[in-house]
C-alpha positions, 0 to 999 in steps of 0.5 A: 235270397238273404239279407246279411247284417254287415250291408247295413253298417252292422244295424242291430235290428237286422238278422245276421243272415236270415232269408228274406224272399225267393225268387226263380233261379233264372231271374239272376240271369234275367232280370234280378242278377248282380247289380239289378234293384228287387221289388220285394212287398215292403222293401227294395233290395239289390242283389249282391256280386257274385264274390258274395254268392255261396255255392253251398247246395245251391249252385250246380255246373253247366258244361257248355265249352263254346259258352265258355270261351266265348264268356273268357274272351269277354271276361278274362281267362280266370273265369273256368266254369259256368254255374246256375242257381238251383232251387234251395232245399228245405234244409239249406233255405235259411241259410244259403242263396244269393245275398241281397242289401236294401236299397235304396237306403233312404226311407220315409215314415208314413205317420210323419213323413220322416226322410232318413238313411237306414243304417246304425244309428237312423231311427230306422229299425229292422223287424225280421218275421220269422214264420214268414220273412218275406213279411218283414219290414222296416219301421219307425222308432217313435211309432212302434206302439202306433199303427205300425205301418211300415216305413217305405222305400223312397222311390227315386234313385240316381244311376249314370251312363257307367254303370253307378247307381247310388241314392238321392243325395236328398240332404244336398238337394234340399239345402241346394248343395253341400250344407253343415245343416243337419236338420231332419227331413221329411217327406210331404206331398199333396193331393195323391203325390202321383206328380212330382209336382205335388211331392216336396222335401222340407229341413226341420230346422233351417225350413229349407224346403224343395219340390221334386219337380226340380230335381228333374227339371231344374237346369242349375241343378246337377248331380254329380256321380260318386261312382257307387257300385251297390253290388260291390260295395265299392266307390271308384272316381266317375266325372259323369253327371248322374240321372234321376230315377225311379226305382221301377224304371226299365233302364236301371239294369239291363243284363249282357249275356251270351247265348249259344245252341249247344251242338253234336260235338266229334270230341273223342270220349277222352274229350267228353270225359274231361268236358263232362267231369267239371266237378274234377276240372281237369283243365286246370289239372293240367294247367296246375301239372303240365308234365305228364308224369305228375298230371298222371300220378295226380289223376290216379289220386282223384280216379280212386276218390271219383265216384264216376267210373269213366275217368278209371276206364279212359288211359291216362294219356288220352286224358292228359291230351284231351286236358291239354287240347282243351286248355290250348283252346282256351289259351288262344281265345281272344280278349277284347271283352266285346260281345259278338253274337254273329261270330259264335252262330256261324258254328250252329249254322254250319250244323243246321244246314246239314239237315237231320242229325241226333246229338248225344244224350238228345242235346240236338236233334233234327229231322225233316218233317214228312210231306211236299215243300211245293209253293215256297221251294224255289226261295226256301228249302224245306225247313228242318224240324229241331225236335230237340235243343238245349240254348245255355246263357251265361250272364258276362255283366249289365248296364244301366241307361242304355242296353249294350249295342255293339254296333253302336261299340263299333261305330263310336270305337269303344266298349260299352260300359259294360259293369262287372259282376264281382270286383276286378281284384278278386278274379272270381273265376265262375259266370251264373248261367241257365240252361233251357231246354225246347224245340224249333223250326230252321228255315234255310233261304236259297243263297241265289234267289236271296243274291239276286234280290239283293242285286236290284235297284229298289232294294239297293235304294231301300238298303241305302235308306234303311243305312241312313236311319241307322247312321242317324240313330247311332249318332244320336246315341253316340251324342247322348253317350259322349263317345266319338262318333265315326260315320264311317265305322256307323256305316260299316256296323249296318247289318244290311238289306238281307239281315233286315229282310230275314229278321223281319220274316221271324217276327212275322212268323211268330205272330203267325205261329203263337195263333196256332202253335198254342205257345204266346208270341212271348215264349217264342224266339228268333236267332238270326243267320245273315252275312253277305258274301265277302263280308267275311272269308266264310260261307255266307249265311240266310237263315232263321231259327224260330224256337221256344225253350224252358227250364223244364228238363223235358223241355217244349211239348211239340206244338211248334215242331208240329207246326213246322212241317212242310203242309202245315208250314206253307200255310203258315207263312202265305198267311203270315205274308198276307196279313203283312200286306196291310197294316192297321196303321198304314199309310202311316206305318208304310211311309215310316222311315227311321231317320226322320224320328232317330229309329232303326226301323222302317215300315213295321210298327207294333200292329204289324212287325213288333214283337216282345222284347224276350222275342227280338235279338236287336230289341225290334230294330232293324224291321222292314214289311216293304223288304218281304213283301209290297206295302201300302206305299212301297212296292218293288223291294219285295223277296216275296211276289204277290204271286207267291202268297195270294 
């Protein structure tokens, strides 16, 4: 990442663009994309929109066409292709990659506590470290022949629910409001300054002084949103109340990104070329020449410049109608920028359940595992050995605050605040996107035996329970959010007994796999198959896909397709179903429903059920032990029978 002058009012002590830090390419899908606050070792700084980002050498293309449709009906028909930060090359390092800005922009001097913004006319300065840049730093004017320590980043920040995120108004919060005063602040603190209590602000020369413990707990004092997009380097009208934060809060940035298992695909070579050959974009070819004639004539200008052989073997038509197929694809996706995850796996359902299957260039491929499926066969079919997969993730936008929920969208009848990653005038027509590459285990439950559990009484009621703590819990979202709630919508958005059920027999799989399959519970991941019949006119679905990937071309080692296979799997799922039995925090844990404490959940805590964050699709909502098996306190709604698992 590089740091560029003109984001700090054009201070002279900055570097016009010079290299400040690297980081991993799939951090600015992650956890470090556009909008999102970096802790670099002396300074903070938040990552520029992708309008400023340079494709230079740095930016490489990600065929991925589903992706793609799915992200246009989110974001907009301008967005055309997909691109993922590579690594940066010797040559290129100093003078490309993603562009950053400090931020927050206030600093403290630790000598003598000066409080003041970094910008052009601040005694504030710059010092870029040529030899090692990730060593530079901003200091002090009047202690540059001193000890020359650093001056430090303030560490609050305020943010709100649309997305804003802008620094302390320290001057307004010192003086209680707009003030003429001009006075230099500084920034004190006794003891240790761990507490807000013990940190304070003073005005040097109207004294006017303030204790932190105020901003947060002083109901006369409010702060209003200015609408600031640092990203953008934009102000837009928010009548929101903004919310104090610290830098390294979790809720400052939470990224809204697409995610899809890349299938075999019957596209005819014509397709393929034109899917594959992004670099020539031949869907906008056709866009731009819709005549065949001109398509033609222009397509014989760009097979005598392609190195690629493959457009000069294919004939012209069948490009042009693969181009034209293609584009009418695109063209009639919706737009309604909402994210639907169950909608885009039913396509990867659909493969899974067809058993084995090589896709090519090994993008995909399945096999069953040798060996007896014997003591789960009448409930769970043999699972199906994904020794091969690649998932693409596309990054659409984030949020602050609150992570986006779209049953929380449905229930409240609105969008989240979903805050772009360029500005909406410039029509950027690429998404940052990775692509991963690893193994994985399906497991197809039986749709009889999953319809006959749902049919009885005990889990009807556990449904029911399970659907008011999820009405609960919206509400109270909804409230803290402003939106209008609608109980009946809120009831409608449950994801249901089954979709708890399955979800939760993931997560207790993981835990079993990462003690044998010689992958961290970390490193594993869940997507979940679940629709009831008459949910929706297709075939319904129950089914879970548990895999692990990486951003190494060669992908996963094995170990957990290893474990997939039908001897080594019964063993693993009766241990996972016993240890399920009693949790370390029962009776508390088995009692546990989610409405009484504004949860999702309902006997599953973090010693049973939990699992990380980069695990769970639903951020471990939606888990119930007594749906899988009998709880301490709960008996009867159980899919598994003691018999079965003991």
């Amino acid at each position: 990442m590089y740091y560029n002058r003109r984001y700090s009012n054009n201070d002279p002590s900055t570097p016009p663009k010079k290299s400040i830090a690297s980081l991993r390419p799939s951090k600015l899908v992650w956890s470090a994309g556009p909008g999102a606050i970096t802790d670099l070792q002396r300074f903070t700084v938040v990552t520029m929109g992708i309008q400023e980002w340079e494709h230079g050498n740095q930016m490489r293309k990600i065929t991925e066409e589903r992706l793609l449709v799915e992200a246009r009906r989110v974001v907009g028909s301008h967005v055309n292709r997909l691109m993922t930060p590579t690594p940066a090359s010797a040559s290129t390092f100093h003078s490309e990659g993603v562009p950053v800005r400090l931020f927050p922009e206030w600093f403290r001097c630790p000598e003598c506590g000066l409080l003041d913004r970094f910008d052009g006319q601040s005694p504030f300065k710059f010092r870029y470290v040529p030899h090692a840049p990730e060593q530079s730093y901003v200091y002090h004017v009047e202690h540059v022949h001193k000890s020359m320590r650093p001056a430090l980043p303030v560490r609050f920040v305020v943010a709100c629910p649309d997305g804003h995120l802008d620094d302390f108004p320290w001057r307004e919060f010192v003086h209680g409001g707009e003030t003429k005063c001009n006075g230099a602040l500084y920034y004190k603190h006794r003891g240790d300054g761990e507490k807000l209590e013990e940190v304070y602000v003073y005005c040097s020369i109207c004294k006017a002084r303030r204790n932190m413990k105020e901003a947060l707990y002083n109901p006369s004092w409010s702060i209003p949103c200015r609408g600031r997009h640092p990203h953008l380097d934009s102000y837009s009208k928010c009548e929101r109340q903004a919310k104090l934060l610290l830098i390294g809060a979790s809720n400052l940035w939470f990224p809204i990104t697409i995610d899809m298992i890349a299938l075999p695909t019957n596209a005819d070579a014509a397709k393929r070329a034109v899917l594959a050959l992004q670099d020539l974009d031949l869907i906008e070819l056709y866009k731009d020449y819709p005549d065949f004639e001109e398509f033609k004539r222009t397509l014989q200008f760009i097979c005598k410049a392609a190195k690629d052989q493959t457009l000069k073997e294919l004939p012209a038509i069948d490009v042009y109608n693969a181009a034209r197929s293609l584009y009418e694809e695109r063209s009639a996706a919706p737009q309604d920028g909402a994210v639907r995850p169950q909608e885009h796996k039913r396509p990867e359902w659909r493969v899974l359940v067809e058993g084995p299957k090589k896709a090519e260039e090994d993008e995909y491929v399945a096999e069953y595992g040798d060996g007896e499926f014997v003591r789960f066969r009448e409930k769970i079919k043999t699972p199906l050995l994904v020794t091969r997969l690649r998932q693409v993730v596309a990054l659409v936008g984030f949020t602050r605050l609150d992570a986006q929920n779209e049953l929380l969208d449905e229930a409240t009848n609105q969008t989240a605040k979903r805050v772009p990653l360029s500005p909406s005038n410039k029509k950027i027509n690429w998404l940052p996107a990775r692509e991963t590459f690893g193994e994985g285990v399906f497991v197809q439950f039986d749709e009889g035996k999953i319809a006959e559990w749902e049919s009885r009484p005990e889990v009807q009621k556990r449904n029911q329970e399970l659907c008011a703590a999820h009405v609960s819990y919206l509400k109270l979202h909804s409230e803290r959010q402003g939106g209008n709630f609608d109980e009946n919508a809120a009831r409608a958005s449950f994801p249901g007994a089954r979709f708890v059920m399955l979800h939760t027999v993931a997560h207790l799989l993981i835990r079993e796999f990462s003690l044998h399959c010689g992958y961290g519970d970390a490193s594993l991941r869940e997507r979940v198959y679940a629709n009831q019949p008459g949910e929706t006119d297709q075939e319904p679905m129950a089914g879970i896909l548990l895999y692990t990937a990486s951003s190494d071309s060669d992908g996963a080692l094995g170990g957990l397709v290893e474990e997939g296979r039908p001897e080594n799997f019964e063993l693993l799922l009766r241990s996972a179903l016993q240890r399920a039995q009693i949790c370390s925090s029962d009776p508390f844990c088995s009692k546990h429903m989610g409405d009484r404490d504004g949860t999702t959940h309902g006997a599953a805590c973090h010693a049973c059920a939990f699992a990380s964050e980069t695990s769970c699709e639903t951020y471990n909502r939606y888990l119930d032990r007594a749906l899988v098996v009998d709880a301490f306190d709960v008996r009867g709604a159980a899919f598994f029978s003691a018999e079965e698992y003991l």
